[in-house]
Biotite code that builds the C-alpha atoms (Angstrom):
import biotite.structure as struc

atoms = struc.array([
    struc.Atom([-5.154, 73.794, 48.982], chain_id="A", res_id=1, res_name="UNK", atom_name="CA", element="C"),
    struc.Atom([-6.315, 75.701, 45.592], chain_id="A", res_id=2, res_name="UNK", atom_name="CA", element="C"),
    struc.Atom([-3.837, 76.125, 43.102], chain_id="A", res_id=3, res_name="UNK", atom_name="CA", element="C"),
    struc.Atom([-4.010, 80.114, 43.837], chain_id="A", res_id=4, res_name="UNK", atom_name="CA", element="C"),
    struc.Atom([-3.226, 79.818, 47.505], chain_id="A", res_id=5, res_name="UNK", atom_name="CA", element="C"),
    struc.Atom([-0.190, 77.486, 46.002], chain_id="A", res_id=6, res_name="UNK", atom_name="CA", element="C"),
    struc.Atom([1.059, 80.570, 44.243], chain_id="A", res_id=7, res_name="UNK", atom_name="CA", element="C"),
    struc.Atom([0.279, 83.014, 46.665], chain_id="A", res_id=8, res_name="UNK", atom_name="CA", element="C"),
    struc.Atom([2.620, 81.075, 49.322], chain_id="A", res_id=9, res_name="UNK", atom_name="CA", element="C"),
    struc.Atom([5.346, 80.570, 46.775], chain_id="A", res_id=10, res_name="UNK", atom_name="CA", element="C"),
    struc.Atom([5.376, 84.373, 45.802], chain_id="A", res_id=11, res_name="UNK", atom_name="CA", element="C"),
    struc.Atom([5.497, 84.937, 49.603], chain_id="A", res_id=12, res_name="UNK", atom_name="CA", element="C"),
    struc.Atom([8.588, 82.534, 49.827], chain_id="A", res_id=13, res_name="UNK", atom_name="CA", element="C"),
    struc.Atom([10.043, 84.130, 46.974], chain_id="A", res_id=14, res_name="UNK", atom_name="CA", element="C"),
    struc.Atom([9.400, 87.360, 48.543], chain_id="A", res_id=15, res_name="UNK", atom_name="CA", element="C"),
    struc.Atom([11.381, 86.270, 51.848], chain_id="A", res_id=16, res_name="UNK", atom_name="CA", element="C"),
    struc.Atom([14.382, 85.233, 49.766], chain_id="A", res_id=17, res_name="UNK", atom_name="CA", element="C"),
    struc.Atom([14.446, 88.503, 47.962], chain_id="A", res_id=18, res_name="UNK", atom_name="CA", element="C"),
    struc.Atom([14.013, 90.922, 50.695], chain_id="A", res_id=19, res_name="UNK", atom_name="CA", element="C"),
    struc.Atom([17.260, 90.456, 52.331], chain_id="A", res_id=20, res_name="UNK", atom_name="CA", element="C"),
    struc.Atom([18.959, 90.934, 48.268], chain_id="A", res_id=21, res_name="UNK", atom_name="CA", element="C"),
    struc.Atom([17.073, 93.881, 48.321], chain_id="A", res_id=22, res_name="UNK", atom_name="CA", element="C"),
    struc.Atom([18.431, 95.332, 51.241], chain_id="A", res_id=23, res_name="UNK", atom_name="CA", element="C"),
    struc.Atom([21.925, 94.334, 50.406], chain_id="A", res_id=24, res_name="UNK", atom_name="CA", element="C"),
    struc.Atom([21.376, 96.293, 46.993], chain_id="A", res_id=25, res_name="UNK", atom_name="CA", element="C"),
    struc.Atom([20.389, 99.421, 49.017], chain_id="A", res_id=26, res_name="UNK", atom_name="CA", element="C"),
    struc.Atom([23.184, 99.065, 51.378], chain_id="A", res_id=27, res_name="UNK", atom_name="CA", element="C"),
    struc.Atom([25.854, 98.907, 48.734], chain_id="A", res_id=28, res_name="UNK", atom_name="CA", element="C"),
    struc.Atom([23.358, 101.589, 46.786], chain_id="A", res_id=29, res_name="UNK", atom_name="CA", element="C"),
    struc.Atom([24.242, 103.705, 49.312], chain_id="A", res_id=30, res_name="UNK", atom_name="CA", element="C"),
    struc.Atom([27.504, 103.374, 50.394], chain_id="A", res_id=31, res_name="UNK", atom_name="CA", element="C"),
    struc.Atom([28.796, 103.798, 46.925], chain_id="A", res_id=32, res_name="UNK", atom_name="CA", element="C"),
    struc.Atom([26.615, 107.335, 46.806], chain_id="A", res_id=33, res_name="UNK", atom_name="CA", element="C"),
    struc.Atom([28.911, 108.170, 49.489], chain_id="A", res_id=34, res_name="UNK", atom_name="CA", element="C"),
    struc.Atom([31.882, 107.019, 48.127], chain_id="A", res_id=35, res_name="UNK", atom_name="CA", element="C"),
    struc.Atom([31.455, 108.867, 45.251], chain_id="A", res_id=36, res_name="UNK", atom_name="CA", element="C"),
    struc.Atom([32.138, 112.570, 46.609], chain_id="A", res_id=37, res_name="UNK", atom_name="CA", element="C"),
    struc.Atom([35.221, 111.177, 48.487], chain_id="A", res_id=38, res_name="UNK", atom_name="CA", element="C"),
    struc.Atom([36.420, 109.582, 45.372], chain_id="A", res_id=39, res_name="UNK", atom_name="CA", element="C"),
    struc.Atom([35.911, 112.811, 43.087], chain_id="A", res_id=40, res_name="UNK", atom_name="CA", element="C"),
    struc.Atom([37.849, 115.051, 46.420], chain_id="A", res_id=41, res_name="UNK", atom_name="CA", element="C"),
    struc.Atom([40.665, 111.889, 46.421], chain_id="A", res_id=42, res_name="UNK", atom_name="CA", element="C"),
    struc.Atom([40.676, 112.029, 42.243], chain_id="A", res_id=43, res_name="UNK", atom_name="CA", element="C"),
    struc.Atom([40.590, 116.294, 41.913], chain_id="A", res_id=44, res_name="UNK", atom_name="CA", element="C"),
    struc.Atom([43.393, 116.068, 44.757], chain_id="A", res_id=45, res_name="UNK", atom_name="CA", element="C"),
    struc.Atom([45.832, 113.444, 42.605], chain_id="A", res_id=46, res_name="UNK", atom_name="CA", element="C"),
    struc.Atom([45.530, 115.897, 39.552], chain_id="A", res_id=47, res_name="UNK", atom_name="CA", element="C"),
    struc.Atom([46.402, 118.592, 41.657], chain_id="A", res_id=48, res_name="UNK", atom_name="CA", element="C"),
    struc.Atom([49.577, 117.087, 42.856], chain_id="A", res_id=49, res_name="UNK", atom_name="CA", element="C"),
    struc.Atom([50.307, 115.683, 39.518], chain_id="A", res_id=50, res_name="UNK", atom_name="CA", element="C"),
    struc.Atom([50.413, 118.967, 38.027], chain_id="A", res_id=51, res_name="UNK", atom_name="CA", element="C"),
    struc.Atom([52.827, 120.169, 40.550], chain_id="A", res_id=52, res_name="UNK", atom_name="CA", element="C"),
    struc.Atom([55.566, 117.438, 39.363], chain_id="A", res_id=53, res_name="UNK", atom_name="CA", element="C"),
    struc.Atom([54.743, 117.831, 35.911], chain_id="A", res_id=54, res_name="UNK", atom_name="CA", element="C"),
    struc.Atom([57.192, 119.848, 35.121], chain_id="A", res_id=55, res_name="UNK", atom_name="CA", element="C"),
    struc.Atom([59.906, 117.864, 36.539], chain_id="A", res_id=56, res_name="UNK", atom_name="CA", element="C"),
    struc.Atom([58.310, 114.454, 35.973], chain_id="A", res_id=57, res_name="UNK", atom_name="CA", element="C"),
    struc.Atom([58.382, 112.198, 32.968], chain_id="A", res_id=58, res_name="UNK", atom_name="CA", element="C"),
    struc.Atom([57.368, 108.755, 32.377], chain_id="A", res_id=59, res_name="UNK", atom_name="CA", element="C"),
    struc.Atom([60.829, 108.270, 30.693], chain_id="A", res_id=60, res_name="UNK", atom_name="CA", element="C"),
    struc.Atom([62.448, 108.836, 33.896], chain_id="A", res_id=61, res_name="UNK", atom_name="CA", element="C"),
    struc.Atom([60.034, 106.520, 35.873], chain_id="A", res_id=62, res_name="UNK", atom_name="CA", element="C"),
    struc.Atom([61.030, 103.759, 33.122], chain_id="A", res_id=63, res_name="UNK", atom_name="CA", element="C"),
    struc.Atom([64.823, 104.864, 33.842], chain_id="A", res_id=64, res_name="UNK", atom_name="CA", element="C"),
    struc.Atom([64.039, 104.264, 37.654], chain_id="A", res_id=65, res_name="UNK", atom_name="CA", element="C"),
    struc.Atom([62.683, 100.840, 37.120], chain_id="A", res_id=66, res_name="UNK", atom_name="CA", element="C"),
    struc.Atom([65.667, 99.944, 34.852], chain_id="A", res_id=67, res_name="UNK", atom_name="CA", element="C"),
    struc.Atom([68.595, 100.751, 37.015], chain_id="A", res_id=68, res_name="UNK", atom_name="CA", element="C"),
    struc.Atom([66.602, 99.623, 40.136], chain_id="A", res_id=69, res_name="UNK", atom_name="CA", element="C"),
    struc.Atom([66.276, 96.223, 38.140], chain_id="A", res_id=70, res_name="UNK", atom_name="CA", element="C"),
    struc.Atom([70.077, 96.391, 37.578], chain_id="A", res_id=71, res_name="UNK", atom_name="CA", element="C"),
    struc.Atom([71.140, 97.256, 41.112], chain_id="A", res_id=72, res_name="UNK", atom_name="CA", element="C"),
    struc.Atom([68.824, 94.707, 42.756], chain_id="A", res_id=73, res_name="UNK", atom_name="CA", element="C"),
    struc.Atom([72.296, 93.396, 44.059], chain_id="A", res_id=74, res_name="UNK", atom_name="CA", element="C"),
    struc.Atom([73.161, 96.489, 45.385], chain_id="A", res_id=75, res_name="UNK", atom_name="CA", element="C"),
    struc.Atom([70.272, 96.716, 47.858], chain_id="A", res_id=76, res_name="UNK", atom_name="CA", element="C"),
    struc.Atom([70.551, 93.367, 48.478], chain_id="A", res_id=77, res_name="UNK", atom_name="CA", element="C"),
    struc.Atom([74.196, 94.376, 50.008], chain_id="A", res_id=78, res_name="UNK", atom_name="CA", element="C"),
    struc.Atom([72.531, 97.265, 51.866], chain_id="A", res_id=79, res_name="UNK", atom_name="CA", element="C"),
    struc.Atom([69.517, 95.108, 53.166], chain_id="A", res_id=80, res_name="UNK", atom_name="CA", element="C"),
    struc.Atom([72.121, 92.818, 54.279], chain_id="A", res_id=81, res_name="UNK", atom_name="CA", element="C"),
    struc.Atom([74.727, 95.379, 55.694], chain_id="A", res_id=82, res_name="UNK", atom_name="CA", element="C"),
    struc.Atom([71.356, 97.451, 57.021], chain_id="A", res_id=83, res_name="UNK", atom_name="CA", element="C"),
    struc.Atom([71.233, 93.556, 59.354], chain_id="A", res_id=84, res_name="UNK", atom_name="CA", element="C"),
    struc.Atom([74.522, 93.389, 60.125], chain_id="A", res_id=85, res_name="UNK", atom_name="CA", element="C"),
    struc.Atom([74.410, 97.044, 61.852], chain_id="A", res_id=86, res_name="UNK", atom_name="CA", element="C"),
    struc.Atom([71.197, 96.041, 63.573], chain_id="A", res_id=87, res_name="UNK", atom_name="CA", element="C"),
    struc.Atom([73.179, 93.473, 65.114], chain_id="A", res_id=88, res_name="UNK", atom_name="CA", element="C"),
    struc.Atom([76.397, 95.259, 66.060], chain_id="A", res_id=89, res_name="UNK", atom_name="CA", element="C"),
    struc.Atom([74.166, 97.831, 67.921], chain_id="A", res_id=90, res_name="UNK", atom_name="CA", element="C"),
    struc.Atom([71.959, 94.980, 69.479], chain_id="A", res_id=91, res_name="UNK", atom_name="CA", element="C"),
    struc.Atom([75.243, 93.580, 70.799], chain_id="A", res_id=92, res_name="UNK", atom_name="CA", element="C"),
    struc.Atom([76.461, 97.018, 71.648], chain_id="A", res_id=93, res_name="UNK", atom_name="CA", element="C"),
    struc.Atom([73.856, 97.634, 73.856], chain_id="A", res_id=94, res_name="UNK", atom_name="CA", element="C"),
    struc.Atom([74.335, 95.755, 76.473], chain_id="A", res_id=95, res_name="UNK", atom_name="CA", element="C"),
    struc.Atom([78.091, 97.266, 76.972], chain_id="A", res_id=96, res_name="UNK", atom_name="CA", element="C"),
    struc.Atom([76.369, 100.815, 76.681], chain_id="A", res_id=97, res_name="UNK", atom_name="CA", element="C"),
    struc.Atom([74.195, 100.186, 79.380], chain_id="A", res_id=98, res_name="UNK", atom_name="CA", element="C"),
    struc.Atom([77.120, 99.477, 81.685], chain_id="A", res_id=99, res_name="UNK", atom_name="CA", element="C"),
    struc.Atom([79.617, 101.660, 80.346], chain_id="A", res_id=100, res_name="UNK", atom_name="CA", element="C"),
    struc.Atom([77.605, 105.053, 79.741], chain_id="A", res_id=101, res_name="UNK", atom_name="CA", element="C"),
    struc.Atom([77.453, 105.267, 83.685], chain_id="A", res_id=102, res_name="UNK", atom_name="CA", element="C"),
    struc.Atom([80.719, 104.621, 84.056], chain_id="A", res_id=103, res_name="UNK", atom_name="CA", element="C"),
    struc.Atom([81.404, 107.235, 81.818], chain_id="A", res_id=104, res_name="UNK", atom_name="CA", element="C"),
    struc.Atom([78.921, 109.546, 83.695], chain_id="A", res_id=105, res_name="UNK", atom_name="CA", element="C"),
    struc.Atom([80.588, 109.026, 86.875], chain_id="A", res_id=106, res_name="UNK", atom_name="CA", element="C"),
    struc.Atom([84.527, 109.169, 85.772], chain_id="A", res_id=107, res_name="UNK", atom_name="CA", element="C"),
    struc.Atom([82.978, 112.338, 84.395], chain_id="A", res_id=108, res_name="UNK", atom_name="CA", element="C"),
    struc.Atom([81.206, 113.541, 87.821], chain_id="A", res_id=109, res_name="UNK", atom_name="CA", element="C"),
    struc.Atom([84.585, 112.849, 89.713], chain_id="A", res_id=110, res_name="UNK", atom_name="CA", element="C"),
    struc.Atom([86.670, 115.370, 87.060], chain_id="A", res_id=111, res_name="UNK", atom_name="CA", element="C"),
    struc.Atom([83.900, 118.068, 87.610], chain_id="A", res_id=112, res_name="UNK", atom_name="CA", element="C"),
    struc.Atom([84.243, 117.867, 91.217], chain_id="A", res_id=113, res_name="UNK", atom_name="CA", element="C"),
    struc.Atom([88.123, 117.271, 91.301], chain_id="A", res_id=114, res_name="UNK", atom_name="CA", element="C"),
    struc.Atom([88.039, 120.659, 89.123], chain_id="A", res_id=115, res_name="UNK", atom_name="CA", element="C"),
    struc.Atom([89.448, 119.796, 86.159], chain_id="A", res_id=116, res_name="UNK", atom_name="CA", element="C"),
    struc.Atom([86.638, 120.998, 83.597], chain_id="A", res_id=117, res_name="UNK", atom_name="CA", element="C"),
    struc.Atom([87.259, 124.443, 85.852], chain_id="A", res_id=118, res_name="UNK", atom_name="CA", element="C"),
    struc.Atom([90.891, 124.289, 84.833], chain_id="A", res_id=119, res_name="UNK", atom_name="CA", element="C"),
    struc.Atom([90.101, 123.613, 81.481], chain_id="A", res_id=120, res_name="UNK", atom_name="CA", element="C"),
    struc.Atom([88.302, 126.385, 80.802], chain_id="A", res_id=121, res_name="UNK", atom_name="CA", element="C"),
    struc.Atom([90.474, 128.437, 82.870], chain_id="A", res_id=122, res_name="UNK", atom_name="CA", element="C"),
    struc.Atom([93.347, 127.472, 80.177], chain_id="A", res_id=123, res_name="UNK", atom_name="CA", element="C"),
    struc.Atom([90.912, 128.365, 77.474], chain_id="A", res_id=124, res_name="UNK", atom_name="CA", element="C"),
    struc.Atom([90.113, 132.003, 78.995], chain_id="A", res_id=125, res_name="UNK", atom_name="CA", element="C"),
    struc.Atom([94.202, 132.097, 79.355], chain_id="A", res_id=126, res_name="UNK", atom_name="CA", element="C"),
    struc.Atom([94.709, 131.455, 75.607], chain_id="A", res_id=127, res_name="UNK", atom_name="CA", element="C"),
    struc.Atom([91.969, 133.903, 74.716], chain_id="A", res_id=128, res_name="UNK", atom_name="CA", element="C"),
    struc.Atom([93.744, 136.542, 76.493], chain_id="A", res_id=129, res_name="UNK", atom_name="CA", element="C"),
    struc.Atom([96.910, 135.839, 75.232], chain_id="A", res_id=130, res_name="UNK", atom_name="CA", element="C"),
    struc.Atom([95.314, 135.747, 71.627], chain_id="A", res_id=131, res_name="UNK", atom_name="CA", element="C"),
    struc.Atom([93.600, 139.219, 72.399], chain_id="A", res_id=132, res_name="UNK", atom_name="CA", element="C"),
    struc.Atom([96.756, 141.119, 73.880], chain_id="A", res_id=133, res_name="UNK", atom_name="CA", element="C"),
    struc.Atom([99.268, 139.901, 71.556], chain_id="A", res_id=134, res_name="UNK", atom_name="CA", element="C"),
    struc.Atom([98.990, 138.720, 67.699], chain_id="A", res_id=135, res_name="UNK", atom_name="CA", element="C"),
    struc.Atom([100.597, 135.613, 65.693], chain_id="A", res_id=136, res_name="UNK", atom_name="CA", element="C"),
    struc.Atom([104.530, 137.753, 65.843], chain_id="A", res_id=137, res_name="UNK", atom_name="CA", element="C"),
    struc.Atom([104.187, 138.037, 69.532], chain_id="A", res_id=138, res_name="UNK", atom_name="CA", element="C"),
    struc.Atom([103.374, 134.935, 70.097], chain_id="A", res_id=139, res_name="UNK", atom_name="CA", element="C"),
    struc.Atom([106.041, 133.197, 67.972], chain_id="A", res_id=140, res_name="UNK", atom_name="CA", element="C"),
    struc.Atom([108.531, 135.449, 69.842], chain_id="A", res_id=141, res_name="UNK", atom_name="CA", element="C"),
    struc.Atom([107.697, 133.849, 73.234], chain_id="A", res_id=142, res_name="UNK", atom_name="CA", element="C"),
    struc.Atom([107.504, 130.861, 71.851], chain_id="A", res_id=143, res_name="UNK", atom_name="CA", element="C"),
    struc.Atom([111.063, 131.255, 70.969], chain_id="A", res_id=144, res_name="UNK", atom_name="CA", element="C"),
    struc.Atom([111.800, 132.055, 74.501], chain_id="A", res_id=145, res_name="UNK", atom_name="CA", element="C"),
    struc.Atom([110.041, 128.931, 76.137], chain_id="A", res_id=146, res_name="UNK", atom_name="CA", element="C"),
    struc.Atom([112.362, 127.096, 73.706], chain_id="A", res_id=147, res_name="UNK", atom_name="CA", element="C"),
    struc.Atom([115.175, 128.926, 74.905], chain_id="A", res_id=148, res_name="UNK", atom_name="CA", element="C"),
    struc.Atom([114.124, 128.547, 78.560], chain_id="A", res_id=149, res_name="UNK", atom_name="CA", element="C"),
    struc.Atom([113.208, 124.925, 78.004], chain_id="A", res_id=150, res_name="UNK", atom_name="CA", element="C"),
    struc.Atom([117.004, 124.509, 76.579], chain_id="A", res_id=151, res_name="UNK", atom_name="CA", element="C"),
    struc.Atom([118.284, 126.509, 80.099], chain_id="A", res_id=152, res_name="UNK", atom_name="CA", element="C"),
    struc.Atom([116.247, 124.365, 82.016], chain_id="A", res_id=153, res_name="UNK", atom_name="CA", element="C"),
    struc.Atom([117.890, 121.247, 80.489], chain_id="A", res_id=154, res_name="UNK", atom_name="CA", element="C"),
    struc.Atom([121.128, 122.377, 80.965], chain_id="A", res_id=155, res_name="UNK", atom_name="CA", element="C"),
    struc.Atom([120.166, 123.063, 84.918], chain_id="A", res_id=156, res_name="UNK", atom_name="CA", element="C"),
    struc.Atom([119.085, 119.744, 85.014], chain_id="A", res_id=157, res_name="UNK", atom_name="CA", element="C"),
    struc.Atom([122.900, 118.468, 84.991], chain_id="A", res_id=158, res_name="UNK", atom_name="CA", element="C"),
    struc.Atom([123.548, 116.574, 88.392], chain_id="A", res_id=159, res_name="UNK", atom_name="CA", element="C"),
    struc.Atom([126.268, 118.983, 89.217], chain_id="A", res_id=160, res_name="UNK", atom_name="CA", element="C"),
    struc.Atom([124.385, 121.974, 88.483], chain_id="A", res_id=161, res_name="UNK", atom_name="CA", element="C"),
    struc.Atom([121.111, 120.515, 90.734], chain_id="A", res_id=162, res_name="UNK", atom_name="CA", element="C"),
    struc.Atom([124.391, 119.917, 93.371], chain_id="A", res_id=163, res_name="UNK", atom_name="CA", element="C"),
    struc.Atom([125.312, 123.039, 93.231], chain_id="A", res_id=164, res_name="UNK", atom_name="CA", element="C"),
    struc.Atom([122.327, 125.297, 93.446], chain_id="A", res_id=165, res_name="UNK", atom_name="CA", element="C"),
    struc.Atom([121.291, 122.312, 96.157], chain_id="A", res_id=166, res_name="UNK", atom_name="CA", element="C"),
    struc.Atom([123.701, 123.708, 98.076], chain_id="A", res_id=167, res_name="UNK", atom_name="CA", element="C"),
    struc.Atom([123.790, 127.161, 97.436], chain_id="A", res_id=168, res_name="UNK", atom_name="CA", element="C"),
    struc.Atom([119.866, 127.393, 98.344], chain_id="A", res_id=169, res_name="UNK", atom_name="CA", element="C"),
    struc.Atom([120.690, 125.736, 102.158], chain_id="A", res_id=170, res_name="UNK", atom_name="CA", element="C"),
    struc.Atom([123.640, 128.601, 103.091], chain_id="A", res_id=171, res_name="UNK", atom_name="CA", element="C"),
    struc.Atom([120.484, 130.878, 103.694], chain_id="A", res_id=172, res_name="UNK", atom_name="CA", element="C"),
    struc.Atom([119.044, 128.366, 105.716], chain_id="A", res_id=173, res_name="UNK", atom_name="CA", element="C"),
    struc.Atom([122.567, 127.809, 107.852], chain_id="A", res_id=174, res_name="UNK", atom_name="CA", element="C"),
    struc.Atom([122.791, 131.676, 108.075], chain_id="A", res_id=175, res_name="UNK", atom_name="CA", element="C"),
    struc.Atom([121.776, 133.975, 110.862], chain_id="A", res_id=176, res_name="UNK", atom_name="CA", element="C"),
    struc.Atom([123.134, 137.128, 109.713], chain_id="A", res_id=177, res_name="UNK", atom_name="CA", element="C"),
    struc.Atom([121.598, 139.572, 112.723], chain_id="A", res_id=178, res_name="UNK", atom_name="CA", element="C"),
    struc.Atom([125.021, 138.029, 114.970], chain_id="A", res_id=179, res_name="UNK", atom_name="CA", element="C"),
    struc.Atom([127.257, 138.776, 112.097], chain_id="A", res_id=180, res_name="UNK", atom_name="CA", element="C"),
    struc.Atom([129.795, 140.636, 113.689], chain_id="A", res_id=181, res_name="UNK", atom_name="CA", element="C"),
    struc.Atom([131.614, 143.708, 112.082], chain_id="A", res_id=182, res_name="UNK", atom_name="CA", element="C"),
    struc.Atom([134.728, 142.903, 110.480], chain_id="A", res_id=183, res_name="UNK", atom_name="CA", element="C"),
    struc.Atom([137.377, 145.996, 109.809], chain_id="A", res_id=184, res_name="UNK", atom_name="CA", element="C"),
    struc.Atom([140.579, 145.348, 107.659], chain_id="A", res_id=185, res_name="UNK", atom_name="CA", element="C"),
    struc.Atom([142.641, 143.185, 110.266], chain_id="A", res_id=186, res_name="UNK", atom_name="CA", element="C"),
    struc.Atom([139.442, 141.047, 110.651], chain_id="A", res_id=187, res_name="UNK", atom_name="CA", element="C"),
    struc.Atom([139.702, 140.220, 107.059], chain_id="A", res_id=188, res_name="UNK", atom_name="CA", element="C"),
    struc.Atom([143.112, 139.233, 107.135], chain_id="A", res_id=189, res_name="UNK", atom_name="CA", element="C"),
    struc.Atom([142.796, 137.010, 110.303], chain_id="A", res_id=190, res_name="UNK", atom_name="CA", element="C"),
    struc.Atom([140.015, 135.571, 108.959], chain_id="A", res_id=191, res_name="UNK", atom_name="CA", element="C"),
    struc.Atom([142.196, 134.525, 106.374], chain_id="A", res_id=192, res_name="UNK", atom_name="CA", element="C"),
    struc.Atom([143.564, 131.845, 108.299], chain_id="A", res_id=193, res_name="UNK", atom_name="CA", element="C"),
    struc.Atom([140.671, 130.385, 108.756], chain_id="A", res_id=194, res_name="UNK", atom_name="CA", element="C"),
    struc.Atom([140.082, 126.903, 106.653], chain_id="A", res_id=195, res_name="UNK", atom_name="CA", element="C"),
    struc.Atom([136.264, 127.913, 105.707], chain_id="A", res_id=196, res_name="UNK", atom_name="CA", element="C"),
    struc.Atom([137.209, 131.065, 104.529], chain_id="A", res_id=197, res_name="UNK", atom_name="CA", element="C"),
    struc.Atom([139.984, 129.631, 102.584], chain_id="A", res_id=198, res_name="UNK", atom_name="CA", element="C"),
    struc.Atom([137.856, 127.374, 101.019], chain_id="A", res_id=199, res_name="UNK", atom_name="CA", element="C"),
    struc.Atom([134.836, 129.900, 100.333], chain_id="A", res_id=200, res_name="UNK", atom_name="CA", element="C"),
    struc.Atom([137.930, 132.367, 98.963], chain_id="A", res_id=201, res_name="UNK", atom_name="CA", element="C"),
    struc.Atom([139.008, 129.368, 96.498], chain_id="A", res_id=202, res_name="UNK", atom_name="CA", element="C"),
    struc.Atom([135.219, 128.449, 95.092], chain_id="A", res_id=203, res_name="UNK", atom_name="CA", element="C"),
    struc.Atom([134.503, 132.780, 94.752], chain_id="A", res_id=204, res_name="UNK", atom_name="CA", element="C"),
    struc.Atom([137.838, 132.848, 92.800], chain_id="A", res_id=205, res_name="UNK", atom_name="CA", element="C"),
    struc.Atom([136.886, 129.701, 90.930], chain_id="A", res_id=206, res_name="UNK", atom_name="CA", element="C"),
    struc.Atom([133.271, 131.346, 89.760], chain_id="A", res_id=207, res_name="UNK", atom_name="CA", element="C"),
    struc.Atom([135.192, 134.636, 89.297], chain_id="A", res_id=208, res_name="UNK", atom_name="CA", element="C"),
    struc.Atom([137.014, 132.559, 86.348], chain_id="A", res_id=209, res_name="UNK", atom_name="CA", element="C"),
    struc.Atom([134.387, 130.890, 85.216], chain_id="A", res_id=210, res_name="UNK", atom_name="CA", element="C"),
    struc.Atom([132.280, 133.936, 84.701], chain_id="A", res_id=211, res_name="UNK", atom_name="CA", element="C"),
    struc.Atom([134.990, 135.607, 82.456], chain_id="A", res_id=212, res_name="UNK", atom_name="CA", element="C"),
    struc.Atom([134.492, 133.057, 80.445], chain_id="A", res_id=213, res_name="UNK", atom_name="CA", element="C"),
    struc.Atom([131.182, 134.547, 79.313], chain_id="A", res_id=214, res_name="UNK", atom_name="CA", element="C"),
    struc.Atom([132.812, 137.865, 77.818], chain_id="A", res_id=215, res_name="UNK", atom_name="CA", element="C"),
    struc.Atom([134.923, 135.377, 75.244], chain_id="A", res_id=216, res_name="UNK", atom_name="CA", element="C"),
    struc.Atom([132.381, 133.021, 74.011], chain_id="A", res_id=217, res_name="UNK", atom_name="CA", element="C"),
    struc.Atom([128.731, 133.966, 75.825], chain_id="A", res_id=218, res_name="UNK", atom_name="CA", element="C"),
    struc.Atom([128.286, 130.448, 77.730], chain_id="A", res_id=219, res_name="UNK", atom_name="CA", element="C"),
    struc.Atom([130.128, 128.777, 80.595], chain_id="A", res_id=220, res_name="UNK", atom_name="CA", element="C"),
    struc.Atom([132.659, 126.171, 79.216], chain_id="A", res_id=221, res_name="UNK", atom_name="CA", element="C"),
    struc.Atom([132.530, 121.986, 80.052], chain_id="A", res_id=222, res_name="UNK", atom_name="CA", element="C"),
    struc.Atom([135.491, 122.579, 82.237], chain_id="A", res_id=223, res_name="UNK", atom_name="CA", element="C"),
    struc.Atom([134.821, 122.309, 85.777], chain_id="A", res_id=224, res_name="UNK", atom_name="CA", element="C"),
    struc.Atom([137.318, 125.100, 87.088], chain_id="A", res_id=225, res_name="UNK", atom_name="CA", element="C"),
    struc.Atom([138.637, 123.988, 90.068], chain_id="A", res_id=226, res_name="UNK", atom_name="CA", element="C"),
    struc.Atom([140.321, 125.870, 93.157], chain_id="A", res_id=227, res_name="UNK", atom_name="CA", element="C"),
    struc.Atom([143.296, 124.240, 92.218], chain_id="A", res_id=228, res_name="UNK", atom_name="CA", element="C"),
    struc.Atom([143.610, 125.537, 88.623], chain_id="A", res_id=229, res_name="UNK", atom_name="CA", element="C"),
    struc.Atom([143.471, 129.585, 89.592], chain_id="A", res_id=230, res_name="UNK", atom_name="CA", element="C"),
    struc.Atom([147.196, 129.763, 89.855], chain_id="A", res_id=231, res_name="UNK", atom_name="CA", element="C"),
    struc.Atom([147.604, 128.604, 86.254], chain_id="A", res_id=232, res_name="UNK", atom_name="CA", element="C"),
])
């Protein structure tokens, strides 16, 4: 082999080597000519927002930021930390949610069908009518009445007083007043010999008394008046 056909096949060795360089070099040739517009766009676009916070932005205050974010490192520590500690609770929570918010959903179910979201806002349209027929003096008047009929109801609530309208409400029932007979003047004074009447006589004179106590002092004494104690 001659000395040129020696160089010839190292140029063309040399060649091989290079070719793939070569086309590497284009490659990045060309992917930095299109890089280039995007990078002008990206570059004109930055300025733009830049020079919307300029007038609120200095580099002062982004030194300031770095400062006192330097000096409260502990504080976000605590929040990282307390940021964990809620992850947790609600990791642990969920569980109990899963088994309680149907629960919930069905205790609610039962009080719609039981009616008692109907009541509700039945008591609600009450109190809005009340509101819109009477205003804050009317209503602090009858409120001074439920007080007052709360404090009557109280005193009915004595075991003698129960007793005794116990008793009055079952006459009525032991009554058949279509055979009440007519009674003329004699028949009132034989029925006077009769015990029951005797004793009715004695408890209507024993109410009469009572009642005039209401003209002295406006409310029935602690007393009991008894039959017994007309006379006196």
């Amino acid at each position: 082999m001659t000395n040129e056909e020696l160089i010839l096949q190292r140029l063309d060795a040399l060649e091989a080597k290079l070719t793939p360089l070569i086309k590497d070099r284009q490659k990045w040739t060309e992917f930095k000519d299109d890089l280039i517009p995007l990078q002008n766009h990206a570059v004109a676009l930055f300025i733009e927002q830049l020079q919307e916070v300029e007038a609120g932005f200095q580099l002062e205050d982004a030194l300031t930021l770095v400062k006192r974010s330097m000096r409260s490192i502990k504080n976000f520590l605590f929040i990282l930390k307390a940021t964990d500690n809620i992850i947790d609770f609600v990791t642990d929570l969920e569980p109990l949610l899963k088994s309680a918010v149907p629960k919930m959903i069905e205790h609610l179910d039962e009080l719609e069908r039981k009616g008692v979201f109907r009541i509700v806002k039945s008591m609600l349209d009450i109190r809005a009518k009340i509101a819109a027929a009477y205003d804050h003096h009317d209503i602090e008047q009858i409120g001074d009445g439920l007080v007052a009929l709360l404090a009557l109801a109280k005193k009915m609530a004595d075991p003698r007083t129960l007793a005794f309208l116990e008793k009055m409400a079952e006459i009525p029932a032991s009554l058949d007043l279509s055979q009440a007979p007519k009674v003329g003047p004699f028949g009132l004074i034989s029925a006077g010999f009769n015990p029951e009447v005797k004793e009715g006589l004695g408890v209507l004179m024993a109410l009469t008394k009572a009642m005039a106590k209401l003209k002295t002092d406006g409310h029935v004494p602690d007393k009991v008046v008894r039959p017994a104690e007309i006379a006196s």
